[in-house]
N, C-alpha and C positions, 0 to 999 in steps of 0.2 A: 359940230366942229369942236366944241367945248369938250365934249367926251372922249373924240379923237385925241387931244390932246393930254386928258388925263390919263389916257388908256398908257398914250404912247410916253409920255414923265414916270409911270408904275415901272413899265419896262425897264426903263434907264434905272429908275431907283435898282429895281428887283436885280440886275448885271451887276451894279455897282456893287449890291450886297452880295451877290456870288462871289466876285473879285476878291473881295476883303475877304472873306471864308478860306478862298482857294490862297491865296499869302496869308493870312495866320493860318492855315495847315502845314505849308512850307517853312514859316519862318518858326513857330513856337517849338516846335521838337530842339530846331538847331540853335536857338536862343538859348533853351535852358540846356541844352546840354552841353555849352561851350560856359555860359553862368555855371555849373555845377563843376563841371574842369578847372575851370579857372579861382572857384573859390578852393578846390582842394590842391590844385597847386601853391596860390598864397596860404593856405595850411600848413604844409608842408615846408614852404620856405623858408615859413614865419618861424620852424621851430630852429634856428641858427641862428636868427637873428638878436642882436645887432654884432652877433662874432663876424659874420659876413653879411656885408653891406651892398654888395652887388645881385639886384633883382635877379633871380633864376638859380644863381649860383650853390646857396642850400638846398631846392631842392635836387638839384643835379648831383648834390655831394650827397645827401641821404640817398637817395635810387643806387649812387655808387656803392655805396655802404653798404646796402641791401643786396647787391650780387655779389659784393665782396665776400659777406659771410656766407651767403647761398652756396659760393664757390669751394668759398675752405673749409665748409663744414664736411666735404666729400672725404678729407683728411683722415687718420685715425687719431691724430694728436686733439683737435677741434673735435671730433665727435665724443672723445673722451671728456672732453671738459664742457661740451653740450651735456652729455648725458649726467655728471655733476651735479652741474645746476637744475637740470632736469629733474633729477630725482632729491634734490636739498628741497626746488620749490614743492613738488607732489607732498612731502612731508611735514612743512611747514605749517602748522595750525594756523589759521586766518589765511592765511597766503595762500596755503591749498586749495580753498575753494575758489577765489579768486583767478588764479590761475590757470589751473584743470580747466576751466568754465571757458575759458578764452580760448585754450588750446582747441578742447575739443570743437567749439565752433569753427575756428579756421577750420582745423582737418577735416568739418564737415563741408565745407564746400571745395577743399581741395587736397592736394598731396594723395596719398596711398590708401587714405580710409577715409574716400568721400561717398557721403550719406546719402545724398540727393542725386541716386542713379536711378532707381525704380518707380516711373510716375504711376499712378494708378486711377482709378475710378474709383470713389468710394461709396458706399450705399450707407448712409448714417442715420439719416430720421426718418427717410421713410423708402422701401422697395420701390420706388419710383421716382427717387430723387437722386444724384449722384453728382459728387464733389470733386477735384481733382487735387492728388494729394501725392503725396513720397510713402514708399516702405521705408520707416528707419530704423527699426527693430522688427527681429524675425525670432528672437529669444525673449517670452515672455516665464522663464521659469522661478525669472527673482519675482513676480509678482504671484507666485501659486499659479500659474494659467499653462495651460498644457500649448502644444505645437499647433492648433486651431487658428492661435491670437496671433496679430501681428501690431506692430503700434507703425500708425499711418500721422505723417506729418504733412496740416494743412494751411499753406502761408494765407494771410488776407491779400485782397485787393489795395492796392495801394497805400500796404502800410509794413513797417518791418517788423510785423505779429504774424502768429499763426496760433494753432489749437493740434496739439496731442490727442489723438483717440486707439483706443486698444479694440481693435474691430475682429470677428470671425473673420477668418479668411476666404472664406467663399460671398463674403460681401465686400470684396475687394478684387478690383477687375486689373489686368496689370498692361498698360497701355505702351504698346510696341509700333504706333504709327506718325508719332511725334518723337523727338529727340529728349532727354531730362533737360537742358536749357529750355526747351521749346515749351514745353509743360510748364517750368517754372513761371515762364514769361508771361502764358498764356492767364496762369492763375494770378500773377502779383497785380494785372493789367487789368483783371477783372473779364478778358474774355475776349476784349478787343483788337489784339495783338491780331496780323495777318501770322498766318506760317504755312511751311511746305512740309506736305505729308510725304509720308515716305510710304511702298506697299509693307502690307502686312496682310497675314493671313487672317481671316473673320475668325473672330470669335463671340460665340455669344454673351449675354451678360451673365452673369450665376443667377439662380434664381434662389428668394429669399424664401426660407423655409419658415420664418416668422409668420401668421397672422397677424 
């Protein structure tokens, strides 16, 4: 009887422990991500205050401010005096690299010359190991390297780092059955991420001419 009853308290423990699992699986994505919103919206607000006193209202005025210029920059009067300063900051000693450096990573993940379109396989340390990575350069000829090179950009898991590598191209495989979000996702996530593949035709891996 004594046994029956421990068997049957395991049980009840062992559901209970399911439970918890099955609600912190539901609850922690949407904790922190409503935590992460809401700390960058009191960011956002915070930068108005104390000119505006009423919660919300900065960042509604800055998001304003943000389409307003998006809008009239379509102008040619505004694009004139975008391009201005544009080109004052490009040429600004100190300023310059500051600058440039910020620009180009926005326009790397968006506007007209975004980077992170071509996810790939990469094959790095060894022909049977492959990392998943971006083409971000297809013109290696400022480093002396012929049309072979490609430079493949590889984010870490769960950090906002990654690692530059200047690969042959035939040890770079260019992955057409996921989406470039999907890729990105997959890799920042470490692997975890569900996604929906889309068909694509087989292709095989390159094979490495290395020994």
């Amino acid at each position: 009887m004594a046994t029956t009853k421990y068997k049957k308290e395991d049980r009840i423990v062992g559901k209970l422990f399911r439970y918890f699992l099955q609600g912190l699986i539901i609850l922690a994505p949407i904790t922190i991500t409503i935590y992460i919103l809401y700390q960058l919206f009191n960011w956002v607000d915070n930068l108005l205050r104390p000119v505006m006193v009423i919660p919300g209202l900065g960042f509604l005025t800055i998001i304003l401010f943000i389409l307003f210029i998006g809008w009239i920059s379509s102008s040619l009067i505004m694009e004139a005096v975008i391009s201005f300063f544009d080109h004052w900051l490009e040429r600004t000693p100190g300023i310059k690299l500051l600058y440039t450096s910020i620009k180009d990573f926005f326009r790397a993940f968006a506007g007209d010359k975004k980077k992170f379109t071509k996810p790939v396989l990469a094959n790095i340390f060894d022909r049977d190991i492959w990392i998943v990575g971006f083409i971000t350069d297809e013109e290696m000829t400022k480093f002396n390297m012929g049309a072979d090179m490609v430079g493949v950009y590889v984010p870490q898991a769960y950090n906002f780092a990654g690692q530059l590598y200047i690969l042959p191209r035939n040890r770079v495989q260019l992955i057409d059955a996921i989406t470039p979000g999907d890729a990105m996702k997959y890799t920042v996530t470490g692997g975890v991420v569900e996604m929906e593949q889309h068909p694509a035709p087989p292709r095989n891996a390159p094979e490495n001419t290395e020994s």
